[in-house]
C-alpha positions in Angstrom: -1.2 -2.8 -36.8 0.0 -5.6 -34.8 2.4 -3.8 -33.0 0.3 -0.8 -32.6 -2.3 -3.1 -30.8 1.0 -4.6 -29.0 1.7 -1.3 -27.2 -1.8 -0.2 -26.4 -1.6 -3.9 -24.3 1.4 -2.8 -22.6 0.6 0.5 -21.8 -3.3 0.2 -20.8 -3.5 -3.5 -20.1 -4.0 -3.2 -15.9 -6.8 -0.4 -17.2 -8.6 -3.1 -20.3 -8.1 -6.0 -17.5 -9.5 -4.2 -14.5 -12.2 -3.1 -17.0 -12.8 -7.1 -18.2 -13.1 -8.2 -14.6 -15.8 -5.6 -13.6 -17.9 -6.5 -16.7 -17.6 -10.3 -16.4 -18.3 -10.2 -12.4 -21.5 -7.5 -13.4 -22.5 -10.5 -15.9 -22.1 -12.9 -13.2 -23.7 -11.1 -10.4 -26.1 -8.3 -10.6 -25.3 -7.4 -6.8 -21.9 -6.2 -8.0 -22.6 -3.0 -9.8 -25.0 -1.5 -6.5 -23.6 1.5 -5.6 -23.5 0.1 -1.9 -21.3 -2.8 -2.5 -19.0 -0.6 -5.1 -18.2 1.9 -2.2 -17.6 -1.4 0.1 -15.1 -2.3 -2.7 -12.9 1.0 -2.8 -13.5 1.0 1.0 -11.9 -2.1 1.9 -9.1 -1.5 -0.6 -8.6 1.8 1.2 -6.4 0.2 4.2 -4.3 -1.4 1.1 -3.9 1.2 -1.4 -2.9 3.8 0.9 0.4 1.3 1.9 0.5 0.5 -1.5 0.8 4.3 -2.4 3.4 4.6 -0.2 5.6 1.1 -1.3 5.6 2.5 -4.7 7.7 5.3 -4.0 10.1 2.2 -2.6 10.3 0.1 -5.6 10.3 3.2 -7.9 13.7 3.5 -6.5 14.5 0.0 -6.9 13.9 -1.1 -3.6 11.5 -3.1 -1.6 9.4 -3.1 2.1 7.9 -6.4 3.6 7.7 -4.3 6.5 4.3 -2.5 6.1 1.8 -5.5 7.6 3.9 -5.1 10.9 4.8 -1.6 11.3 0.4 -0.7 10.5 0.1 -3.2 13.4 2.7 -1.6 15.9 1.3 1.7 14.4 -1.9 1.0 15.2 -1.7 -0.9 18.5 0.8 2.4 20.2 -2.1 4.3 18.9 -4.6 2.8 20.6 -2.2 2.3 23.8 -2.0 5.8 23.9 -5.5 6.4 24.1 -6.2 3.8 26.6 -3.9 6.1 28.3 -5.7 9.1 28.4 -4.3 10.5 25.1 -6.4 12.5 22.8 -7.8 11.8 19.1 -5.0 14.1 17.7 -2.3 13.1 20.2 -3.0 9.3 19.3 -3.2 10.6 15.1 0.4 11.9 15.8 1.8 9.1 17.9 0.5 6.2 15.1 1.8 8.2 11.9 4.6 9.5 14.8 5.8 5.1 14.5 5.2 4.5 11.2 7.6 7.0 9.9 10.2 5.8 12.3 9.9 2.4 11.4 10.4 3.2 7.9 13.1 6.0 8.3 15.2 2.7 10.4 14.2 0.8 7.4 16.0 3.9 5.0 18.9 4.2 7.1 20.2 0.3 7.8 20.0 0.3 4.0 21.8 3.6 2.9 24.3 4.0 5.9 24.2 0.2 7.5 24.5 -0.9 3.1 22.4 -3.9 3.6 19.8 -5.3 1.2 16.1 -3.9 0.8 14.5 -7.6 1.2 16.7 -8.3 4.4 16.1 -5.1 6.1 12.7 -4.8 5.8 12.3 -8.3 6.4 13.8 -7.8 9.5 11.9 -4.8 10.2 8.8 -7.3 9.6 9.4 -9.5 12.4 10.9 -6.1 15.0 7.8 -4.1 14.6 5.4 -7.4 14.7 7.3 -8.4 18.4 6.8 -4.6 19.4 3.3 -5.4 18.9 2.9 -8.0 20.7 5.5 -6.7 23.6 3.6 -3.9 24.0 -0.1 -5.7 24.1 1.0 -8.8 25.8 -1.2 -10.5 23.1 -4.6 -8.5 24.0 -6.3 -6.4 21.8 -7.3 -2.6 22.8 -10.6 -1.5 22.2 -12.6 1.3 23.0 -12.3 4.2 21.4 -14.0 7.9 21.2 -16.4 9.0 18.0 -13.9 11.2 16.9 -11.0 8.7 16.5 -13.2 6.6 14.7 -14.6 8.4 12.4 -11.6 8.0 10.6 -12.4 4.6 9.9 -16.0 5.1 9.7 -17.4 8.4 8.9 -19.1 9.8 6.3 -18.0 12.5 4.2 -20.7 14.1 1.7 -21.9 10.9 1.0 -18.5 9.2 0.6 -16.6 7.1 3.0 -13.8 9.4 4.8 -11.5 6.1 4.0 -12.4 6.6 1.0 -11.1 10.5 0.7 -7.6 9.2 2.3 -7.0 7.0 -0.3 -7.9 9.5 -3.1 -6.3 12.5 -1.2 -3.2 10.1 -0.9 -3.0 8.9 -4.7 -3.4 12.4 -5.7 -0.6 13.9 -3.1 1.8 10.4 -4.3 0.8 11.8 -7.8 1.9 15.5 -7.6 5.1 15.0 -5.7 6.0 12.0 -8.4 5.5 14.1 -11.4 6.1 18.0 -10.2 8.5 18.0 -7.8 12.2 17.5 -7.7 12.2 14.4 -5.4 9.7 12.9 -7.2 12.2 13.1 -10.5 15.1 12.0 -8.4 13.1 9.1 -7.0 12.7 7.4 -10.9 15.8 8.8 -11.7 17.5 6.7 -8.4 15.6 3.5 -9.6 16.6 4.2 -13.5 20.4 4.7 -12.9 21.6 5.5 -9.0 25.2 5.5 -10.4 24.4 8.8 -12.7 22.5 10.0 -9.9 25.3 10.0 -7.6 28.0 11.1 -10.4 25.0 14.2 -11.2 25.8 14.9 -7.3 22.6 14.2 -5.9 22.1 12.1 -2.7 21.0 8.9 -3.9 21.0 8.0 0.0 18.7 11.0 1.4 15.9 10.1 -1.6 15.9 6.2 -0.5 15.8 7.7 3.2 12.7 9.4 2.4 11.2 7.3 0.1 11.0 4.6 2.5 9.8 7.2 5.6 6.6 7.7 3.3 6.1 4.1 2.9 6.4 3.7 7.0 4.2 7.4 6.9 1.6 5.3 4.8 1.6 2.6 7.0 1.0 4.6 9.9 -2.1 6.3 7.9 -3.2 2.7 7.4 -2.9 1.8 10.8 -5.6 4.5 12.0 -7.8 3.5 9.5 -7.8 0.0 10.6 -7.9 0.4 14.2 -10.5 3.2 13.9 -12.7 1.1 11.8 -12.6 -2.3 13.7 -12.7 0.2 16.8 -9.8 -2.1 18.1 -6.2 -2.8 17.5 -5.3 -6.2 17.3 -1.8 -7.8 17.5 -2.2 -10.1 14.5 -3.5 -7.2 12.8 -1.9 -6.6 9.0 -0.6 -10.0 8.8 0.5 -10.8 5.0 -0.9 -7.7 4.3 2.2 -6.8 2.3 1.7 -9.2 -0.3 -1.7 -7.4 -1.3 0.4 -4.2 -0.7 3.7 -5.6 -3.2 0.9 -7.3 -5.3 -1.0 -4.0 -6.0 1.7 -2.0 -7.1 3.4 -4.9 -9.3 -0.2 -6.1 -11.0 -0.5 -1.7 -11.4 2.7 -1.5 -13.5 5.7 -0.4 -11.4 8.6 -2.4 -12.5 10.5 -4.1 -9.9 14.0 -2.8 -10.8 12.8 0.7 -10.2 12.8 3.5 -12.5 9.3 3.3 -14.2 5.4 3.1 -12.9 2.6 5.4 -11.5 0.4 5.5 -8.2 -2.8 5.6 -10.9 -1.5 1.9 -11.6 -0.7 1.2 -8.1 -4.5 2.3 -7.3 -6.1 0.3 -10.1 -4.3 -2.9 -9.1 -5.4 -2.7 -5.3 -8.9 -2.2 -6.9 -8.7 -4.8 -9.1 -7.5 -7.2 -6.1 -10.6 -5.8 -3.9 -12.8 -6.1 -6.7 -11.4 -10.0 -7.8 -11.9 -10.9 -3.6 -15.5 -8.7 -3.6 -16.9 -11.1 -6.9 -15.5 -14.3 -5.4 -17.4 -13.7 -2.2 -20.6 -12.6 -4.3 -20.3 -16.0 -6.3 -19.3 -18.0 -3.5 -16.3 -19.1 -4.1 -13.6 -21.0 -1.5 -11.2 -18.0 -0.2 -8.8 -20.4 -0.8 -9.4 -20.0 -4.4 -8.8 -16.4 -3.9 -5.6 -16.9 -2.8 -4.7 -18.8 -6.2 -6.1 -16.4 -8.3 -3.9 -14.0 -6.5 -1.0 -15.6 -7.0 -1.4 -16.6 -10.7 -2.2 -12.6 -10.6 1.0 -11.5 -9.6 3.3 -13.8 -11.1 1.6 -12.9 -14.8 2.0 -9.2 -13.8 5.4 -9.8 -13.1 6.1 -11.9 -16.1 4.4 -9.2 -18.8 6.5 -7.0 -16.7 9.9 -8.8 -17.9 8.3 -9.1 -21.5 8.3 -5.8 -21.7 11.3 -4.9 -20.3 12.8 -7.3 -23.1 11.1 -5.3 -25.7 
C-alpha cells in the first residue's frame, strides 16, 4: 500500500500539488476562483509557458538554455524596429520568430560542432543577444504599433485570450511531435543514452541543433506576445525570465539529465508558478516573498527529482 501510494506521489505529485495550491488560495481568497482573474492567470503564464515549451525539448536532451530572457528581448525589440521601419504585421511576425530561431540554432551549433558546454553557451548567448538589444535600441523602448500586431498580445478569440490559444496550440504541437514523431523519440532517446544513439547511427548533433532552434523558435513566439501586449518593446524586457522558464519545466517533471518528462508537466508548473505569484498578490504578500517561495519551489522539485532517480 505504501508503495503504491509512493508512486502515485511520484508520478501525479506536480498535478495533487498544483491541485492543493488552487484549493488553499480559493479558501484564502474568494477573488481567486472568478473566471476573470483565472484567465489573467493562464494569460500571464502564456509569455512563460510558451519558452518553457520550447526549453523542454532542450533539457529532454540533456541540455540546458539561459538564453531565452535575452533572445525574447532581441526578438522582440528587431520586431518592433522593423515596424518602426515601415514593415508590416506579417513581415515583423517573420523577422521576430526569423531571430529567435537563429539565436537558438548559434546556441545548437557552438555546442554540437564548437563541443562546448550547454550552460556556457547559452550563457554566453544570454549576455550577446541582451547587448544586441540594447545596440540596436540605444537603451529606448519602441512603441507604437498597428491593431493587427497587437492583437497578438491582446485579442480575443471566442471568448478566450489569443495568448491564451498560443500557449495551448504550442503545448499540444510540443505534445504531438514528442510522442508521434521520430524526432520527438530521438530527442528522449539523445537525453537517455546519446552514446547508443550515435552507435544506432542517428545524428545525436542534428536533434540537439533542432532542439535548441525550437527553444530560440519559442522564444521568438514569446517575444511577439510580449511586445504586442505591452504595445512596446523594451530593452530590459525578459530579464531573469529564464529562471521561471528552467523553473517551470523542472517543478513540471522533466529531469535535468534528459531523457524523461512531458510538456503537460512543463504547462502545469508555469501554471502553478502564475497561480503561487496571482494568490500572493490577492493576499498581499511582499514580492519578495514570492521570490522565496520560488526558490524553495524549485530546489524541492529538483530534490524529489533526485529521489526519484535513486529509486
Amino acid at each position: 500500500m505504501n508503495h503504491q501510494f509512493t508512486s502515485i506521489l511520484k508520478r501525479y505529485g506536480i498535478a495533487i500539488a498544483f491541485v492543493l495550491v488552487c484549493v488553499i488560495l480559493a479558501i484564502l481568497s474568494p477573488v481567486f476562483l472568478r473566471w476573470n482573474n483565472i484567465l489573467n492567470v493562464i494569460r500571464q503564464s502564456s509569455i512563460i509557458g510558451i519558452m518553457a515549451v520550447g526549453v523542454t525539448f532542450v533539457i529532454l536532451t540533456g541540455g540546458i538554455d539561459l538564453s531565452v530572457g535575452s533572445v525574447m528581448a532581441a526578438a522582440g525589440m528587431i520586431a518592433a524596429g522593423s515596424m518602426q521601419n515601415g514593415a508590416g504585421t506579417a513581415t515583423a511576425i517573420l523577422i521576430g520568430l526569423g531571430v529567435g530561431i537563429a539565436c537558438g540554432l548559434a546556441n545548437g551549433y557552438l555546442i554540437t560542432v564548437g563541443k562546448i558546454t550547454p550552460f556556457v553557451v547559452t550563457l554566453g548567448m544570454m549576455s550577446i543577444a541582451r547587448g544586441i538589444t540594447l545596440i540596436y535600441s540605444q537603451g529606448y523602448p519602441i512603441s507604437g504599433f498597428s491593431p493587427s500586431f497587437r492583437y497578438i498580445g491582446g485579442g480575443v478569440f471566442l471568448g478566450i485570450p489569443f495568448p491564451i490559444i498560443l500557449l495551448i496550440l504550442s503545448v499540444v504541437v510540443a505534445w504531438f511531435i514528442l510522442t508521434q514523431t521520430r524526432l520527438g523519440r530521438y530527442t528522449y532517446a539523445v537525453g537517455g543514452n546519446e552514446e547508443t544513439v550515435t552507435l544506432s547511427g542517428i545524428s545525436s548533433s542534428r536533434i540537439k541543433l533542432i532542439v535548441y532552434g525550437i527553444s530560440g523558435f519559442a522564444s521568438g513566439v514569446s517575444a511577439l506576445i510580449l511586445t504586442s501586449r505591452l504595445n512596446s518593446a523594451g530593452p530590459t524586457a525578459g530579464i531573469a525570465y529564464e529562471l521561471d522558464v528552467i523553473a517551470s519545466v523542472v517543478i513540471g517533471g522533466t529531469s535535468l539529465n534528459g531523457g524523461r518528462g512531458s510538456v503537460w508537466g512543463t504547462l502545469i508548473g508555469a501554471l502553478l508558478i502564475a497561480i503561487i505569484n496571482n494568490g500572493m498578490n490577492l493576499l498581499g504578500i511582499s514580492p519578495y516573498f514570492q521570490q522565496l517561495v520560488k526558490g524553495l519551489i524549485i530546489i524541492g522539485a529538483v530534490l524529489i527529482d533526485r529521489l526519484r532517480e535513486q529509486d
